[in-house]
N, C-alpha and C positions, 0 to 999 in steps of 0.2 A: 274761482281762484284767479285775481290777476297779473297778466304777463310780468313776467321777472326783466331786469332789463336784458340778459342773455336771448329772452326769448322775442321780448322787441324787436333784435339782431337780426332772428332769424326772419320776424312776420314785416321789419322794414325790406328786405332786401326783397321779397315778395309783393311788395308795394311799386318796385321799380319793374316790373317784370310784362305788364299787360301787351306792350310792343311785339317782343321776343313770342309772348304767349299767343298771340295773330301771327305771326311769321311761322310758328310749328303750324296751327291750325290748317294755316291758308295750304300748307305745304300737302298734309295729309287728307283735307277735305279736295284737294284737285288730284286721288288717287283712286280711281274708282276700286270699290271692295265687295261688294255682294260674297254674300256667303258659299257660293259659290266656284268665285269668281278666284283661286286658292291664288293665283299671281297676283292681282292686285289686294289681296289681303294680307299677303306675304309682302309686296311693295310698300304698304303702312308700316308692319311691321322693321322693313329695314329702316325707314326714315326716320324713325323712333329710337329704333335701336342706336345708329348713328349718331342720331342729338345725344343720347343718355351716353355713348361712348366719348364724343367731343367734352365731354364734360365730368369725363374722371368716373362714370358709374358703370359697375361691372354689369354685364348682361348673358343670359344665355337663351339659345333656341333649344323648345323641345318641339321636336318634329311629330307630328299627329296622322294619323291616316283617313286617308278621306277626306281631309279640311288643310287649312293654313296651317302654317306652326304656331305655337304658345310660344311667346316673349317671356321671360321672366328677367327683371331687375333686381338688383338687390344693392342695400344700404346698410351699411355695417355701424356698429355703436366706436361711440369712440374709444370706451373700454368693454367690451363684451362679455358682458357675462354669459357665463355657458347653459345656465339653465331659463335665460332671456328669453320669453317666446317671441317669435318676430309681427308684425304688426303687416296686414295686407292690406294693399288696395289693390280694387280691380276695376278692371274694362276691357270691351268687345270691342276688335277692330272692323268689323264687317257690317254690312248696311241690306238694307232692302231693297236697294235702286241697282237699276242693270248697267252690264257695261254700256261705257258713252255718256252715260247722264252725265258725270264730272265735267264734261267738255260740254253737254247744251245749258249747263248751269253753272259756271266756275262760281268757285267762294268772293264774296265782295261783302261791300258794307256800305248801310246805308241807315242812316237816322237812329245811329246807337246802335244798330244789331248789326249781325253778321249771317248770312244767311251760304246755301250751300247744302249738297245732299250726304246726311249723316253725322251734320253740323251739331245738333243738339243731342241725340241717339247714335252713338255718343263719343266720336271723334275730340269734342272739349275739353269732354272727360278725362279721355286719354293723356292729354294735351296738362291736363291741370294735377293730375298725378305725375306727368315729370317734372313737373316745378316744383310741387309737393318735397320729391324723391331730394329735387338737386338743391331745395331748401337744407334740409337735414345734411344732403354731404360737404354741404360747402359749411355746415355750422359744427357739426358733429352732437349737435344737441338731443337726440334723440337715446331716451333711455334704451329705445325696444329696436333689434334690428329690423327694419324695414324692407319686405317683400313688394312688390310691383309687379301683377300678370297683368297681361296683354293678350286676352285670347283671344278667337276666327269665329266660332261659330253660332254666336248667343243666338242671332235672328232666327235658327231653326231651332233650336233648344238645347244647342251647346250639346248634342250626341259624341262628337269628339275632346271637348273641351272639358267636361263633366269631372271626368278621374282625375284631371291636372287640377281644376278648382276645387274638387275636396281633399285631395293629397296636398295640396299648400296649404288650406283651411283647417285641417285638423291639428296642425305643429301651431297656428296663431291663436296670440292673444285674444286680438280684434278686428275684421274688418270693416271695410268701405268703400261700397261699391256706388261710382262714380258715373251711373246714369244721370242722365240730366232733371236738375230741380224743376219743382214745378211752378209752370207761372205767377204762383202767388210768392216766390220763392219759398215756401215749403219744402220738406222733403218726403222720403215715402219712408212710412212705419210699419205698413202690411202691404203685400201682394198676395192675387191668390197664383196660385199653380196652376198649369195647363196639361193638358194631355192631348196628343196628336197622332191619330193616324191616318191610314187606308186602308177599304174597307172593300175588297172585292169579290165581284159575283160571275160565277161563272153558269151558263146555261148550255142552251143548246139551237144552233143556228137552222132554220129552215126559211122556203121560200114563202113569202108572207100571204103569197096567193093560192097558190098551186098546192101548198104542203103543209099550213099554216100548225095544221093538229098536233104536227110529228117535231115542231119546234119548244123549248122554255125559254121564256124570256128574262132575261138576265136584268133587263131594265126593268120590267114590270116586279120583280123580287126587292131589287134595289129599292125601288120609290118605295115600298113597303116598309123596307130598315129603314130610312131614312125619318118617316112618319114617327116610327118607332125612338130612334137617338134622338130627337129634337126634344121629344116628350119626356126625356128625361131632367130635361130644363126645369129648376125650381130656384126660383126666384126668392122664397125665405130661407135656404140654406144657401144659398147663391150660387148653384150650380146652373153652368148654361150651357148647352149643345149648342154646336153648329156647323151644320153640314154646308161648306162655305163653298165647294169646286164636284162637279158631278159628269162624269165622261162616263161615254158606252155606245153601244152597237157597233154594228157593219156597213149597212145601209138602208135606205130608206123603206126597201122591200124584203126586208130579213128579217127575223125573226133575231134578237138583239142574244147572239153569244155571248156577252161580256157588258161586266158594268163595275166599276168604281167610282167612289168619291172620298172625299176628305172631308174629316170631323178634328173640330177642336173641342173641347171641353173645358172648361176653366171651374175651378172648385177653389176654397177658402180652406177647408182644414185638409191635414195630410191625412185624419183618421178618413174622408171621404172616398180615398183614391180606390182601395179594396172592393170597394161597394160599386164604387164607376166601372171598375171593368168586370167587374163578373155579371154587370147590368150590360157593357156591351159585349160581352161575350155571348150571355145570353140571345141578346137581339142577332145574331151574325148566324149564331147557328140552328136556330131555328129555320126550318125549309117555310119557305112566306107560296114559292110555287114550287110545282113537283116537278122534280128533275134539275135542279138550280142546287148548286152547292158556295157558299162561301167562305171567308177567311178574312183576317186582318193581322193589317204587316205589324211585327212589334214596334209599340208605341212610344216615340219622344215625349219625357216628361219630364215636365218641370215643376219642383216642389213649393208651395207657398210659402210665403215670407210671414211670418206671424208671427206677433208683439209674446215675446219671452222675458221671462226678467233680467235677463243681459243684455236683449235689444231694447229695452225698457229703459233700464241704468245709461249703456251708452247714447240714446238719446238725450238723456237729461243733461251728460255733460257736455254731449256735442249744443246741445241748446244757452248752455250756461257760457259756452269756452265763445257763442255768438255772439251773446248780449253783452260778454265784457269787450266784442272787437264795436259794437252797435250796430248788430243784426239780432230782429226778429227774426225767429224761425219755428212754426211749427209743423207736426206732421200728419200726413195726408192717406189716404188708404188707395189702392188702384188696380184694377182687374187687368193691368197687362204685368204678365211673369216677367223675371229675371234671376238672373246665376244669385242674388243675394239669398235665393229662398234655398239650394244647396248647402250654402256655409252654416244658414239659421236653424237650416234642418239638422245638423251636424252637435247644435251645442255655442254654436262659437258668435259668441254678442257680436251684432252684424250691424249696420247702417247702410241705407238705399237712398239713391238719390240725390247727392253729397257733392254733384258734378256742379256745372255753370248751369244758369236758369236757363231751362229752350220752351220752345214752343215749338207744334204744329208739327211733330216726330212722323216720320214717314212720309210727311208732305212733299206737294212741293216749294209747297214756302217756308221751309222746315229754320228757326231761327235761331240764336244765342243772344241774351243780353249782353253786349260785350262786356259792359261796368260790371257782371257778374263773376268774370273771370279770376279776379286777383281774392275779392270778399271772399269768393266759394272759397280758392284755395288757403286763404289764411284760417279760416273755420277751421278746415279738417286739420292744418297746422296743430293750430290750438288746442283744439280737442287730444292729437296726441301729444303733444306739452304737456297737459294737464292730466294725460293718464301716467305721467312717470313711470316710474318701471312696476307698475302692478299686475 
């Protein structure tokens, strides 16, 4: 379907916007935010909040525990129907990088990009759904009321963030979640899910000379599970362990009281999840030495994103609503998780990756196409143009 001229309106005014769209970026990407870090993730969020206020768009804080608070926006239709379901976009305000990185790397620009820590995962994102948002409120063009979260905690797995993204998800039509495109500007069609815990061992301490018999060793148990969760890795249904961080003992001459580590797991379908943990249940409680007991902390998870017939459909139009702006775009598949695989789990036809093109996520040369910024956002424009009120 091609742009009406009403809708021109809205995707010219969007064409003028690239400027203003660096000026939020540069603002929010020199706020350090680690997931953590609940001040400077709460600090993004006011900045945000602030721009969408200067600009006529209503916002609220829902306050979270343990984490930042969740941003929500909201864009009203110009006549609202009541039984309209509202249309989400989302994005994580929070990063991987500790405090201070923002000040050994401020945001700049250099030969078309735009570099900066949390620049492309996904600060732009963010960045490119309130233009999205302040497109719609300055046109009123939007059949479908338009939602906008902004939540703290994607980089662990969204444990706090979780209930607030399926509770806005299950009242929408459609979302779109505004990670960053991938360098071929593709977007993402499937993620798998991850599963995250801690996994620890407790023994029993003696002196490793004098008393060595009367100790278990907590490490030598460990390294056992550990053998054990890796092996769960299978490579044709795409399940991978990885036991990535491993702490334990007392000292050099003791017989090791204690031991943990941390396991990711990453899987492709949701029916796999059931079977994942009753496989590391199994591995945990089994005694590997005598007198060693262990346990594991309940686990962060995050559910896979996988090609449904609603994420199917809404691809196609989001692909069709590019070719009439003159973007190719097709899509891409990727073993790292995100909140899309939540909403997809949920029913509700989702799109991933929808943000500005980045590269090298987590780096330190972590980047944005700048020239990506205005295309991405007139795409998702268009795409909901083109969903009318259905």
């Amino acid at each position: 379907m091609l742009p009406s001229s009403d809708d021109k309106d809205v995707l010219g005014w969007l064409d003028q916007q690239q400027q203003p769209m660096l000026e939020l970026l540069e603002q929010i990407v020199n706020i350090d935010s680690n997931s953590y870090d609940f001040e400077g993730v709460d600090a993004v969020g006011d900045a945000i909040k602030a721009h969408l206020e200067t600009r006529g768009i209503e916002t609220e804080i829902i306050p979270r525990p343990n984490a930042g608070y969740c941003l929500i926006a909201k864009v009203r239709t110009a006549e609202t129907e009541e039984n309209t379901k509202p249309i989400l976009l989302m994005g994580h305000r929070d990063t991987v990088f500790p405090k201070g990185e923002a000040a050994r790397r401020p945001f700049r620009v250099e030969a078309g990009k735009a570099y900066g820590p949390g620049i492309a995962d996904m600060k732009s994102g963010l960045v490119m759904n309130c233009f999205v948002a302040e497109a719609f409120h300055r046109s009123g063009a939007n059949a479908h009321p338009i939602n906008v979260l902004f939540t703290s905690d994607e980089e662990i797995g969204s444990p706090s963030s979780r209930p607030v993204i399926e509770a806005m998800a299950r009242s929408a039509a459609y979302v779109f979640n505004s990670e960053p495109g991938r360098p071929s500007g593709n977007i993402v069609r499937g993620r798998k899910g991850a599963w995250f815990s801690t996994i620890k061992v407790e023994g029993i301490a003696a002196h490793s000379g004098a008393a060595h018999q009367h100790g278990a060793s907590a490490i030598r148990a460990l390294c056992r599970k550990v053998e054990a969760l890796e092996q769960l890795t299978d490579y044709e249904t795409g399940i991978t362990a990885n036991v990535g961080l491993i702490r334990g003992g007392q000292s050099m001459n003791t017989v090791p009281p204690s031991a943990e580590c941390s396991i990711d797991i990453r899987y492709k379908s949701a029916a796999d999840l059931a079977a994942i943990e009753t496989a590391v249940s199994e591995i945990v409680e089994r005694i590997d030495v005598d007198r060693t007991t262990a346990q594991f902390d309940p686990p962060t998870v995050f559910l896979p994103f996988e090609l449904t017939p609603g994420n199917q459909l809404l691809f196609q139009q989001y692909q069709e609503a590019s070719a009439n702006l003159g973007i190719t775009v097709d899509g891409d598949y990727s073993g790292g998780a995100a909140d899309s695989g939540f909403t997809s789990a949920l029913g509700i036809p989702t799109l991933c990756a929808v943000g500005p093109v980045g590269e090298r996520g987590h780096q330190p040369d972590e980047a944005i196409d700048i020239e990506s910024l205005v295309p991405r956002a007139k795409a998702v424009t268009a795409t909901i143009l083109g969903l009318g009120n259905d």
